[in-house]
Structure formats: C-alpha cells, structure tokens
N, C-alpha and C positions, 0 to 999 in steps of 0.2 A: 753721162755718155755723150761725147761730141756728136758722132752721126746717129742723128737718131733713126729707130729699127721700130717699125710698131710692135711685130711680132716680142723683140724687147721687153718693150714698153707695158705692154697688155702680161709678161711674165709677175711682172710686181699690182697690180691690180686686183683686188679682190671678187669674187665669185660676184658677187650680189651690185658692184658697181661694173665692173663689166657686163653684169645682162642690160642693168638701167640704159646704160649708154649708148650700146648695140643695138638696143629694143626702138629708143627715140631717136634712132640716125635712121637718115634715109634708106640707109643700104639696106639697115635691120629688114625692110619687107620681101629682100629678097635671097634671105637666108632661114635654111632649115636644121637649127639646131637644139638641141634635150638639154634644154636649162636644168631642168634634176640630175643629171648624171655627174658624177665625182668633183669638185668643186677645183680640183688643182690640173685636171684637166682639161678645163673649160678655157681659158687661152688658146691652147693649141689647139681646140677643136675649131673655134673662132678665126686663128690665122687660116687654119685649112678649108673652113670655106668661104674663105675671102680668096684664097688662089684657086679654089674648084670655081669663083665666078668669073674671076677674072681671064679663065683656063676655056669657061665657056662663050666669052664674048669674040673670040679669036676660033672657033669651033666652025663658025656659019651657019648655024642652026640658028638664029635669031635674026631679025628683020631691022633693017635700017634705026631704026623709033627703039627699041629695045635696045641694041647695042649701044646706042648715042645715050640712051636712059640710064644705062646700067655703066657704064665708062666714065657720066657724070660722076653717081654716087660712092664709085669705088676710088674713082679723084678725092670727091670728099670726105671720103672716109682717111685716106691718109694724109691728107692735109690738117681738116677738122684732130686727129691725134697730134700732128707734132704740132698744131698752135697748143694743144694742152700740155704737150709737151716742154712747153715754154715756160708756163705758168706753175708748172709742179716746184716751187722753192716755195721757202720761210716769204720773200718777199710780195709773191703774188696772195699765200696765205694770210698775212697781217692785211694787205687789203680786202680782202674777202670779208674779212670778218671785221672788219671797221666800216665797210658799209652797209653789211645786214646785221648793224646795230638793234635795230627795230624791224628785225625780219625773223622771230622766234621759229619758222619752219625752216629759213638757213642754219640759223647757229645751230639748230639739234643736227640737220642734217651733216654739218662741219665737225661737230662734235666727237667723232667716232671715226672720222677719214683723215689718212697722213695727205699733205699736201697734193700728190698726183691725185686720189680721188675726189678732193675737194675740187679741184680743176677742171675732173671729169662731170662732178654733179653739177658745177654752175656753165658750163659747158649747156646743158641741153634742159633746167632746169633754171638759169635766171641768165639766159642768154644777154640782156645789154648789159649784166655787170659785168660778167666775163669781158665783152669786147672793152668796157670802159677801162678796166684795170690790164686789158689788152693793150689800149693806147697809153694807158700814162706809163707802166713802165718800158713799153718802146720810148716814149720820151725821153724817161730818167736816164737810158742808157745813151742815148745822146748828147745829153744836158755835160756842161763843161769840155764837149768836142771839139771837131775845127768850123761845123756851123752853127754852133750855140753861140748865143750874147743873151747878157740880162740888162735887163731898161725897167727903169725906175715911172711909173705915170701916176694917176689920181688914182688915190685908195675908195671905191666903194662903188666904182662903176655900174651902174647896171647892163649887161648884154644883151644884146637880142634873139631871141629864139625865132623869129619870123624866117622861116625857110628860102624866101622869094630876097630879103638881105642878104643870109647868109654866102647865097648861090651868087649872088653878084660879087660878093668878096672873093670866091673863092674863083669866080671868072676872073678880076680884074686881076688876081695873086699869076692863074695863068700867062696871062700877059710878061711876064716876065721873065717865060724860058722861051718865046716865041720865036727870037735870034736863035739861039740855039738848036731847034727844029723840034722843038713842043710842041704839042697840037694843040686844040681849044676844050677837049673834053674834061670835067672836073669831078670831082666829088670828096665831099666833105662833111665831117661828123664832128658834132659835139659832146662833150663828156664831160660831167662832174666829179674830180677827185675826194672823195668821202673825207680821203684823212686830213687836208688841210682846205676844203672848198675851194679848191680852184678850180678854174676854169677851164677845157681844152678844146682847142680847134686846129682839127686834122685835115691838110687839104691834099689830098693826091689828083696830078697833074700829068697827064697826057705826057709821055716824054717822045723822045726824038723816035725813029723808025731804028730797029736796031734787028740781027737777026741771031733767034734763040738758041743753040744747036743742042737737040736733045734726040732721045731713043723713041720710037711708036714702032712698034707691032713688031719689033727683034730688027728695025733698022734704020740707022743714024741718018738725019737728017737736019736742015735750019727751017725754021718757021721764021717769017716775018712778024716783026711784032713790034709793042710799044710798052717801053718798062714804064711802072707810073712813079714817077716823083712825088717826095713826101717837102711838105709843110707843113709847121706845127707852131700853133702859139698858144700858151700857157700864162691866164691872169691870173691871181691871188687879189681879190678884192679883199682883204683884210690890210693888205703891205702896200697894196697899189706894182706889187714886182711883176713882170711881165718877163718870160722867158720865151724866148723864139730858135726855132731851126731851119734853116734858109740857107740856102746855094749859093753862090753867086757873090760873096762879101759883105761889108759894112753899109753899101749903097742900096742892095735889096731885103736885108734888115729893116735899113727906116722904111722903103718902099711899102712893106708888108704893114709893118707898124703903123703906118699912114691911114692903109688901105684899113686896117681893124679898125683905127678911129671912124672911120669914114664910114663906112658899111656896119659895123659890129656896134659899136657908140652911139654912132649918130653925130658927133661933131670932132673937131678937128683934137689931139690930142698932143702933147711935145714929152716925148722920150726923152729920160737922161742915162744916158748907159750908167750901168755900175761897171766899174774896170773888174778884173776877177784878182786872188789874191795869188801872188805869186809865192810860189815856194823854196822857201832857200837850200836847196838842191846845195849846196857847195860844204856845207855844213858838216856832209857825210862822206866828204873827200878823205877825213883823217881815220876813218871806220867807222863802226855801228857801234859806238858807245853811248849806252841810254845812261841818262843824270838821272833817274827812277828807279825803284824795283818795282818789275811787272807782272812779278808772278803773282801776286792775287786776280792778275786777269788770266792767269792761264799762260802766260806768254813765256815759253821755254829757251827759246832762240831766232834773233832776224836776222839776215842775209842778204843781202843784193843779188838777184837771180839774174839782171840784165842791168847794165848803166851804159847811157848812151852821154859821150864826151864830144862839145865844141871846141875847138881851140880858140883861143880868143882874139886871134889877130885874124882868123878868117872863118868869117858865120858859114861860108858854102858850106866847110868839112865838116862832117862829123863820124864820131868813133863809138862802133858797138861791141861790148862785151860780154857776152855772156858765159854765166856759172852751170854747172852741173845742180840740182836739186837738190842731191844728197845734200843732207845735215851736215857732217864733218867734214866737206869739201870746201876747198878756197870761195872765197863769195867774189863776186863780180871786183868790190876795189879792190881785194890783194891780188887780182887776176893782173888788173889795169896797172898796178904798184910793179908788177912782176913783167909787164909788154910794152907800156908805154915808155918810150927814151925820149925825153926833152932836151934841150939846151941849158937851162938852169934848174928850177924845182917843179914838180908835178903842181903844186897851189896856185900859182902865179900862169903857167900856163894853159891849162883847161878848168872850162867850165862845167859842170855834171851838170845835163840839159836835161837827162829823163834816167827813170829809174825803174825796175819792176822789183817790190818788194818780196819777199818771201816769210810769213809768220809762221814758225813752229808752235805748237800748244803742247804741254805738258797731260802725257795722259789720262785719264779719272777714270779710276775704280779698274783698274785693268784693263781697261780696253784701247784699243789701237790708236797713238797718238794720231792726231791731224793737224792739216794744215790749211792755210790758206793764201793768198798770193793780193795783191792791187799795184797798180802804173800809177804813175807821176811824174809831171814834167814842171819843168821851172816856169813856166808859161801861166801854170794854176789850172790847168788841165787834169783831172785824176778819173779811176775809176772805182774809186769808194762808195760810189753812191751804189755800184752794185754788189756791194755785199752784203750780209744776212744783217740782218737789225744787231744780231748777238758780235757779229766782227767791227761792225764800223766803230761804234766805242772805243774798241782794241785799236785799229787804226789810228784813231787819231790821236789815241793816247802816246802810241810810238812815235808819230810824230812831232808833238809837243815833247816827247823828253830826249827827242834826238835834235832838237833846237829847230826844225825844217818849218813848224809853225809854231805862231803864240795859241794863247789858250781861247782866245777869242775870235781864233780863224778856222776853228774846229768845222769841215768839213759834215754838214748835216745833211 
C-alpha cells in the first residue's frame, strides 16, 4: 500500500500482537479497551479509540499538560506504525532474524509472525535492533544513488565508541552545509549490521530554516522549521570498503571521509574510490531477447515498462517512454521503434541512459501470477538492492543473459 493508513495497517495484524503493542505504547495508558472481546474486531475497536482520543483533545475539557501529553502520544502512535510500517517486507525480516542469531526468545517469538508482526514485536520488545535495521536499510536504499560513492581504505580498522569523538565528528561533518543556512545542532548514531559486520554512522544535521505547511486543529497553516539532513558512512572491516551518503559532490565525500579518519580512527586515512560498474544499457536497444531459459526461476516474461533515451550528439536532451503494464502490451522499445524518427538508424543515434524493468513470474499451484519491477541506469545506478532476497537472484540472472552485465558484476 503506498499511503500508509494505520487503521489499514492494524486490519492485517493479529489479536494477540496488536494488544502486545498497544499495551507497551505510550498512548496504551490512555485507552480503555476489552482485549477478550472477539478477536476480528479488535482493530476497529483500537482505531475508534484512537479517534474517540484524539476527538477529546479538541473537546476542552482537558488542561494545558494533558492535551500537550496526549497529542504527543497520539503523534507517536502513528508515527511509531508507519516506521513499522517500513519494515514489514522479507528484507527487514532476514535481518531480524540474522541478528537474534543468539537471541532464543526472538527467534521463538519470530517464529510464528508474518513479517508486519515481527516489525511490531521488535518495535517495543528489542527496540535498538529495530532502529539498527531501521538505519541500514534506509542506507541500502540510498547505496548506488546520486549521493552514494564507495572508497576502498584499510581492512580491520578499529572504531570508536567514545561519544565525546563521535560528537566531534558529527560537529565538524556539520560544518559543511553551514554555506548553505545549516545550523550547528547534530546528532548521531551508531549501528552494527549483524549480516555482514559492518559498521554504521548516521549523522543528522540542522538544515536550513524552511517553512512546513501542514493541517492543526481543521486549519492550514506553515510552521517554521528545520528539516534535519542525513549523513551516513558505512565501514566493512572485513573488505576495508567504506560506503558514504553526502550532499554536496565528490569534494564533501573525501571531507567526510577525512573527518572519519580523523575523529572515528584516530589517524589520518587515504580513500581510493571504487568507480561503480556501468551497465551496458544499449544492448537492449534490439529487444528483450535472453540467451537463457529462465523459467526454472519462475521468469515468464520481461518488458521494458519505462526507457529513458540520450541522443548522443547532445547530453542536455533526454527522451522518456513509457509502457502500459499490461503483459501483452508493446514494452517501452517497440514503443521508442514506433515514435522515435531519426536521420539514419535508431543504434547509431541514441543511447538507452535508464530503464525501468518489468519481471512476470509464471504462476505456482494456481494462484495469482506476480510480478515485480527494478531501475537502472547506464551510470551503474539500480535499485536491486531493494528487492526481496528471493527477486534479486532473478534480476541479475536477466541481466546477465540479456548481455547488460557479466557474471561477475552481479549486483549483491
């Protein structure tokens, strides 16, 4: 579901995790509900007194200190659902349960909850792993964007945990949107990635004075405010790889990377970027014809749902196409084959810069085929990394046998 809806949300939830979770939220002590009563009505009894609170803080029968008290936790309340929200996939799942490896009252409790309650149990039940596995996949989904780079430095670093470092680092990282009308205020978190020991440090940064325009009390208005900026660096003391997300280009990159050596290390450090691998996008100018058969993955038909065309004699232009979703519909190149008019041949004159795939999967056992989708740009930009552990295989297996990559550029 794109917008998430708690009322939604809490419909797929089971009796016994939605009391858990109501019970240890702040708001739970100011709700009065008959956790025995019929098990499939218990949602909706929950949404309605969540609006019978919220119905009485706009009432006037409560006193300054109460309404500020209870407007907090009802903040939190739907907040604290759509962060779980986030985390209800296959993705956030594998980590869960790769870090309470050696946590026998997680894995039982995991044992028996589809992904949204495992979200909800560690939610208010192993609160910094949630947040860790909160931060690294807001990483991953950054990682190969327009602020990611990866740098290569010394494999087996030791970090420091010393708070009174870290806060310096994450001061001096400030300094660098200061031009831009950032303020001085920071803060910043560490976190250990269970599935491959890495390292993470999240720094949010004061940003400019901006102003919010949102709803209070049935009437629109702007708040003055300061959105916080994110920075993030991610070490692998096993590889020595260091992956960063920073604003500002290649120049506050090393700035950052500096400042880690400096603050984080303890001595001075020299990054060697890794270039990323590009993708030969042109390859799939002539169609979607795989040199494989891919149905032992399931793979029933791919499509081009969107391709985005350079021309090659001028980088400014670029051309977007996109496909209808339907299966039996033209895909994005026969679209391009059918609109684009050049001067001599469509090969010679545009470059396929970016592409949104489309995978069909062949149904099993009768049930409703599915599908799934990933971007990629000629650049080595994609977004395979957010797919379920069970798709990304599939992905790159498409792309290896559609020539786009070799076998040892495989996207992990």
């Amino acid at each position: 579901m794109k917008i998430f809806s708690p009322a939604h949300f809490l419909r797929h939830v089971s009796a016994s995790a939605l009391r858990e979770f109501t019970v240890a939220h702040p708001v739970g002590k100011h709700l009065d509900i008959d956790w025995e009563s019929d098990p499939e009505a218990l949602p909706a009894k929950v949404n309605a007194a969540i609006e019978n609170l919220q119905a009485s803080v706009s009432e006037g029968d409560l006193s300054l200190e109460e309404v500020s008290a209870i407007g907090n936790d009802l903040h939190l309340w739907h907040d604290d659902l759509r962060r779980v929200h986030l985390l209800s996939n296959e993705l956030a799942s594998n980590e869960f349960h790769v870090a309470c490896g050696a946590d026998p009252e997680a894995l039982e409790a995991f044992s028996n909850r589809d992904p949204r309650e495992q979200a909800l149990w560690a939610f208010h039940a192993r609160d910094q792993l949630f947040r860790d596995v909160e931060l690294h996949l807001a990483f991953q989904a950054k990682a190969n964007g327009k602020y990611w780079k990866k740098h290569r430095i010394e494999a087996g670093l030791d970090l420091t945990k010393e708070r009174e470092k870290l806060e310096a680092f994450s001061h001096e990282v400030a300094k660098l949107f200061e031009k831009s009308g950032g303020g001085k205020s920071t803060h910043i978190e560490q976190s250990i990635h269970a599935s491959d020991g890495s390292i993470q440090l999240t720094i949010y940064v004061e940003g400019p004075i901006t102003a919010l325009a949102h709803f209070s009390d049935n009437k629109f208005n702007r708040v003055r405010t300061r959105i916080a900026l994110e920075t993030a660096v991610v070490y692998q003391p096993a590889t020595g790889v260091i992956e960063s997300v920073v604003k500002g280009g290649s120049k506050n990159h090393q700035t950052v990377l500096q400042l880690f050596g400096k603050h984080v290390v303890g001595r001075d450090i020299k990054p060697e970027e890794i270039e990323k691998t590009r993708f030969k996008l042109n390859e799939l100018r002539d169609g979607l014809e795989t040199f494989d058969d891919l149905s032992h993955l399931g793979v029933e038909k791919i499509r081009l749902r969107r391709a985005q065309f350079r021309p090659r004699e001028s980088t400014g232009t670029s051309i977007r196409i996109e496909a209808s979703p339907e299966q039996d519909q033209d895909d994005a190149i026969e679209l391009a084959r059918k609109t684009l008019k050049v001067r001599h041949t469509f090969e010679t004159e545009y470059n396929l810069d970016g592409a949104s795939f489309i995978v069909y999967l062949a149904p099993i056992n009768g049930h409703k085929p599915k599908r799934f989708s990933f971007d990629l740009y000629s650049t080595g930009s994609s977004t395979i990394k957010n797919l379920s552990e069970k798709n990304q295989p599939i992905a790159n297996a498409i792309l290896q046998s559609l020539n786009v990559i070799e076998a040892e550029e495989a996207v992990i």
